[in-house]
C-alpha positions in Angstrom: -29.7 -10.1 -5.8 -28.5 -10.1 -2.5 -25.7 -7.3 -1.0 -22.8 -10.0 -0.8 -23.5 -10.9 -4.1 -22.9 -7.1 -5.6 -20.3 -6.9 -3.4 -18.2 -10.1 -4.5 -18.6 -9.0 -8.2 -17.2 -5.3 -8.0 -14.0 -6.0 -9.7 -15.3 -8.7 -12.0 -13.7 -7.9 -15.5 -11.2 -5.1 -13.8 -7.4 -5.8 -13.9 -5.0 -5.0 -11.2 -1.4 -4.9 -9.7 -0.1 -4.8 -6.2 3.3 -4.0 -5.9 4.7 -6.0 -2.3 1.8 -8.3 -3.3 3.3 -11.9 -2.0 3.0 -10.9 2.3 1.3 -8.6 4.5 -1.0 -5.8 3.0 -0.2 -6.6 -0.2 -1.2 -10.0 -0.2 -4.3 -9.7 1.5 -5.0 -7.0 -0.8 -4.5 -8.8 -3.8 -6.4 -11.8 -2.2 -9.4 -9.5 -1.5 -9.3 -7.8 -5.0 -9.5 -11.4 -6.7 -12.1 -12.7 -4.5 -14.6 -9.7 -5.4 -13.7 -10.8 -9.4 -10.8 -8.9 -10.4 -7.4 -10.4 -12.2 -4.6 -9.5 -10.3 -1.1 -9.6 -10.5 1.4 -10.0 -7.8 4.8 -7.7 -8.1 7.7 -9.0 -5.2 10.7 -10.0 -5.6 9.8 -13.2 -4.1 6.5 -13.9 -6.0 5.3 -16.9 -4.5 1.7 -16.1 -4.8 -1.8 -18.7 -4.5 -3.9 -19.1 -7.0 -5.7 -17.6 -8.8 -3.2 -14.8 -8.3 -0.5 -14.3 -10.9 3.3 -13.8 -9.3 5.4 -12.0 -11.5 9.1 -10.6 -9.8 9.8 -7.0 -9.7 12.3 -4.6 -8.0 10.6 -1.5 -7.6 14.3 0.0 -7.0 15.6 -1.3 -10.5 13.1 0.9 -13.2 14.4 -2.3 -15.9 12.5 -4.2 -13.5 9.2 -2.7 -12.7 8.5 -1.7 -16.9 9.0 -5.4 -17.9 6.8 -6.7 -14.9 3.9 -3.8 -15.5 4.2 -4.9 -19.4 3.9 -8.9 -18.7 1.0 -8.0 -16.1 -1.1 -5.7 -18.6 -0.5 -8.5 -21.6 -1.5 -11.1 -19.3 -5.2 -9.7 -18.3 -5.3 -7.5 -21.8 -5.0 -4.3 -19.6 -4.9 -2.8 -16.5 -7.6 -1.2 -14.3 -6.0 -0.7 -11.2 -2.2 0.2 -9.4 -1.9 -0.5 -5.9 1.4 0.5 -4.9 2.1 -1.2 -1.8 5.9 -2.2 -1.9 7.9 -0.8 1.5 10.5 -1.4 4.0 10.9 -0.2 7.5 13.5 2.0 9.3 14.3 2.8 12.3 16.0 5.7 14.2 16.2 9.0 14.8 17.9 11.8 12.3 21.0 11.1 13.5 21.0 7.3 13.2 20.6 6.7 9.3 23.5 7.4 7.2 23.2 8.8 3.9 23.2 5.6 2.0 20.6 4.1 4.2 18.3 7.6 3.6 18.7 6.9 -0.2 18.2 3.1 -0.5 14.5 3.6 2.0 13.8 6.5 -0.5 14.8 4.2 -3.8 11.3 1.7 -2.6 9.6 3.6 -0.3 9.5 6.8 -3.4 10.9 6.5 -6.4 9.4 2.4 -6.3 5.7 4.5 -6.6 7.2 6.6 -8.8 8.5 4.0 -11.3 5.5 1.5 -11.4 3.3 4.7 -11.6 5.1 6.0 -14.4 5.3 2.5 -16.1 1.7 1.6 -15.4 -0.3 5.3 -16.8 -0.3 4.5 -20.4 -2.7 1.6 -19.3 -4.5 3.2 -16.9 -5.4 6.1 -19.7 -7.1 3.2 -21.7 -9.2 2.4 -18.8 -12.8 3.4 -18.3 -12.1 2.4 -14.8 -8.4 3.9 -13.2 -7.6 4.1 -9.8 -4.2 4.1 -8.1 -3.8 3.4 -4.1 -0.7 4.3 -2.9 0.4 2.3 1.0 1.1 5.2 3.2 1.3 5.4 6.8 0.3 7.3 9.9 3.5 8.2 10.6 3.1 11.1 7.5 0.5 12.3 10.0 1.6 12.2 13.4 5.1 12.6 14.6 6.5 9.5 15.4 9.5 8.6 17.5 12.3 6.7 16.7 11.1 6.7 12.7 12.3 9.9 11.3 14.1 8.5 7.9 10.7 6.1 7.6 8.2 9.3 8.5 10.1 11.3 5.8 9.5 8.8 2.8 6.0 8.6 3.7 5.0 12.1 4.4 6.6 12.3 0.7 4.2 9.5 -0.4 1.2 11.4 1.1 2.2 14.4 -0.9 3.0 12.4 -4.0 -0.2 11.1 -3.3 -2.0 14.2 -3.6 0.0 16.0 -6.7 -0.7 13.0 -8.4 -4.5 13.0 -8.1 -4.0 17.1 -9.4 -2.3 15.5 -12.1 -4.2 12.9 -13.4 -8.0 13.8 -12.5 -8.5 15.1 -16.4 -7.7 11.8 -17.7 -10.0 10.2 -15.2 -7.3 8.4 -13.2 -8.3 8.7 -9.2 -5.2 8.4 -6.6 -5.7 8.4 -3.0 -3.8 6.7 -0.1 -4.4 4.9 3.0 -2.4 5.7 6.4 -2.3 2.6 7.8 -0.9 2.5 11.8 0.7 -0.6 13.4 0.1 -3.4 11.3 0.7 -7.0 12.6 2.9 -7.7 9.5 6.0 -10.2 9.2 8.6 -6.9 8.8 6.4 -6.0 12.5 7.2 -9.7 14.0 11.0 -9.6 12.9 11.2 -6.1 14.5 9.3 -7.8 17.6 12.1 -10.8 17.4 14.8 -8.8 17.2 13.6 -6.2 20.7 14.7 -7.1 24.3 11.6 -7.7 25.3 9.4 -8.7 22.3 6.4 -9.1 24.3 7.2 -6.1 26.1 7.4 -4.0 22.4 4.3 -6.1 21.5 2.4 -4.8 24.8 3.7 -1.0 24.0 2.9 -1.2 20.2 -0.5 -1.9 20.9 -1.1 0.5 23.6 -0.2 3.2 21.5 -3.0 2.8 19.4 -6.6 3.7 20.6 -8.2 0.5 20.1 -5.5 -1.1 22.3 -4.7 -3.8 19.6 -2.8 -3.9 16.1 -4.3 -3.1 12.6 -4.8 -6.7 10.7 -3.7 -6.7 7.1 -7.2 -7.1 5.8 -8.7 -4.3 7.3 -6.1 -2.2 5.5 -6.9 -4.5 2.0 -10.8 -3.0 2.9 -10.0 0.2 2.8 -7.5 -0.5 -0.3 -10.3 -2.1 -1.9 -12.8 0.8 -1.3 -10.7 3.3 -2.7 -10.1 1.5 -5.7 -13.3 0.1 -5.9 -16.1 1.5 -8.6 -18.5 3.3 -5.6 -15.2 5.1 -4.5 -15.6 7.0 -8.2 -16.0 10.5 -6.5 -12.7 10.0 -4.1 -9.6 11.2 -5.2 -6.7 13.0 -3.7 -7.5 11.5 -0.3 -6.1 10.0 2.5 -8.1 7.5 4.5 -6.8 6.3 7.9 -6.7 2.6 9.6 -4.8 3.4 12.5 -7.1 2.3 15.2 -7.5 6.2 15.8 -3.7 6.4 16.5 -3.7 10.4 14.3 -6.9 11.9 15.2 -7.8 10.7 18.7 -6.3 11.5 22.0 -8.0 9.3 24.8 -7.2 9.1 28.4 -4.9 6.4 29.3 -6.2 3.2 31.1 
């Protein structure tokens, strides 16, 4: 049997959910997890998904919401195997520039969204001989980043989540890691590109930040998604695992 072969068939019987699953990361996570063999469910509030992926509408900011969508998902494939909780939205500014209202509604997703479909999805997971939770971080828990301070804050709290989670949960075999994604060329990056002075200008400065000198794609953050939740990532837990094309760790001289 040849390597692709194994490769394409490491889900195959496994059951998943991405939350954020109908764009971006989420959907070519949820395309990736499917095309290796898994069932997979697609929670957005717009769940326009391709087949054979299975939309079902959630708010991950109504608790209502995210139960009955984690129930119809888990009677669908006759469990679940596997929570990737990828729903997020953006902000931008420094800690001046958010009021209170926006610091709670970013929080209501970017947080307590991980917190609810976590919480609604762990009576399945304990059935599973095969749990794994990914949650969508970002390098900016990592690294200071300007101009993002109410966006940094949530996901330095997912990165910490993250890791008291994985503390948590390890006894009843459920593994939780993260991965720290940098500057993805995402539709929420091109309407923040449409909406700058100079959107090639932003585009030119986005991608020079990063060490690679280009943008993360979505599917080489679904990889790393995929890994981590995958059966050979079964020693892994509590971890963090950058695609940030070096943005955190390296520090290269300037062209």
């Amino acid at each position: 049997m040849s390597e692709t072969v194994i490769e394409n068939a490491e889900f195959t019987g496994l059951s998943a959910i991405v939350t954020g699953g109908a764009a971006g990361i989420g959907l070519a996570t949820a395309a990736l997890l499917a095309g290796r063999g898994a069932r997979v469910a697609c929670l957005d509030l717009v769940p326009e998904v391709p087949a054979p992926l299975t939309g079902i509408r959630a708010d991950v900011a109504d608790d209502e919401s995210v139960r009955a969508a984690v129930a119809q998902a888990a009677e669908t494939f006759g469990g679940l195997d596997i929570l990737v909780n990828n729903a997020g939205i953006g902000a931008q500014g420094t800690i001046e520039d958010n009021p209170d209202e926006e610091w709670r509604r970013v929080h209501e997703v970017n947080v307590l969204g991980i917190v609810r479909t976590t919480r609604a999805a762990l009576p399945h997971l304990r059935r599973s001989a095969h749990a794994a939770i990914v949650n969508t971080c970002s390098v900016a828990a990592t690294a200071g980043l300007p101009n993002r301070a109410l966006y940094s804050a949530t996901k330095g709290a997912v990165l910490a989540l993250t890791r008291a989670c994985a503390a948590d949960l390890v006894r009843d075999g459920i593994r939780v890691n993260c991965v720290n994604p940098g500057t993805v060329d995402t539709p929420w990056i091109g309407r923040l590109l449409a909406a700058a002075p100079d959107p090639e200008a932003e585009r030119a400065a986005l991608r020079a930040r990063q060490p690679t000198g280009r943008l993360v794609a979505p599917e080489e953050v679904a990889a790393a998604i995929a890994y981590l939740a995958g059966p050979l990532a079964g020693g892994t837990t509590g971890t963090d695992l950058a695609v940030d094309g070096g943005m955190a760790g390296l520090r290269v001289r300037p062209t």
